[in-house]
C-alpha positions as CSV (number, residue, x, y, z in Angstrom):
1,X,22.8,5.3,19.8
2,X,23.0,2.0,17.5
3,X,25.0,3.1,14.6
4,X,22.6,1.5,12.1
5,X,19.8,4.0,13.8
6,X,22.4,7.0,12.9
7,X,22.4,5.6,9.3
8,X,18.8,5.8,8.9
9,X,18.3,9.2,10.5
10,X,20.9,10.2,8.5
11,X,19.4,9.1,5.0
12,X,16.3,10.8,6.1
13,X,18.0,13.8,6.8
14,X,20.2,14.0,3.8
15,X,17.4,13.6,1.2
16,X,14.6,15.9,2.9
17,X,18.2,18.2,2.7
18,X,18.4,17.2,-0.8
19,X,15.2,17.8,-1.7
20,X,14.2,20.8,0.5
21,X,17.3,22.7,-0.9
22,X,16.7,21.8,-4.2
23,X,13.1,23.6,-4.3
24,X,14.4,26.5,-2.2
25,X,17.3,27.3,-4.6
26,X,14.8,26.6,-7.7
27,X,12.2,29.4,-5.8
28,X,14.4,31.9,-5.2
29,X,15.9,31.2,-8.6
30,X,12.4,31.9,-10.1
31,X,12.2,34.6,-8.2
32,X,14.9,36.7,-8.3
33,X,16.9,35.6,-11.9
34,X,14.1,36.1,-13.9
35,X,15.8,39.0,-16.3
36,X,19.4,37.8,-15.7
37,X,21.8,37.0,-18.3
38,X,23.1,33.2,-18.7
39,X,26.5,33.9,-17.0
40,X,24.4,34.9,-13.5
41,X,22.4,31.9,-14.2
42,X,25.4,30.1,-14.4
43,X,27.0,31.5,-11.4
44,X,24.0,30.8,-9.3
45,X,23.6,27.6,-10.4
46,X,26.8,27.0,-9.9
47,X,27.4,27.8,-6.4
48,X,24.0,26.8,-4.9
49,X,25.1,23.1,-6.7
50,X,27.8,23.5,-4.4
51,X,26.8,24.5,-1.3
52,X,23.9,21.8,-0.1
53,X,27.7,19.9,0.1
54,X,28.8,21.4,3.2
55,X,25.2,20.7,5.7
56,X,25.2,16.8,4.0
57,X,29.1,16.3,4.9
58,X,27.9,17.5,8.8
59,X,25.1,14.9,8.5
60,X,27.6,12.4,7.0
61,X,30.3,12.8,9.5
62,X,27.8,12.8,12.3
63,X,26.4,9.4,10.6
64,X,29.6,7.9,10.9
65,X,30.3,8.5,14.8
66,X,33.6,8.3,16.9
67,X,36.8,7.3,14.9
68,X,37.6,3.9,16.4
69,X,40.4,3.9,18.5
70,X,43.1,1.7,17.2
């Protein structure tokens, strides 16, 4: 596959991520924190801003393809 067709599934990919994981955490936020203090909120917040990381760095690495051999 042309690497410049990886780089545009890839975008696609990372901002439906992006954006599909921003309204998921925001739901079950909603949902579920409703009566919780601000340190929970915090926490949540916290580690859900963290975590979309590790799915966009597989997209990423797979954007970039092979290493090229020297």
């Amino acid at each position: 596959m042309p690497l410049r067709l990886k780089k545009l599934i890839g975008t696609i990919l990372l901002v439906t991520l992006v954006v599909f994981y921003a309204i998921v955490a925001t739901i079950v936020a909603v949902a579920q924190l409703a009566e919780s203090s601000w340190v929970v909120h915090l926490a949540y917040f916290f580690f859900t801003g963290l975590l979309w990381v590790l799915p966009a760095m597989a997209i990423i690495k797979w954007m970039a393809g092979p290493k090229a051999q020297p």
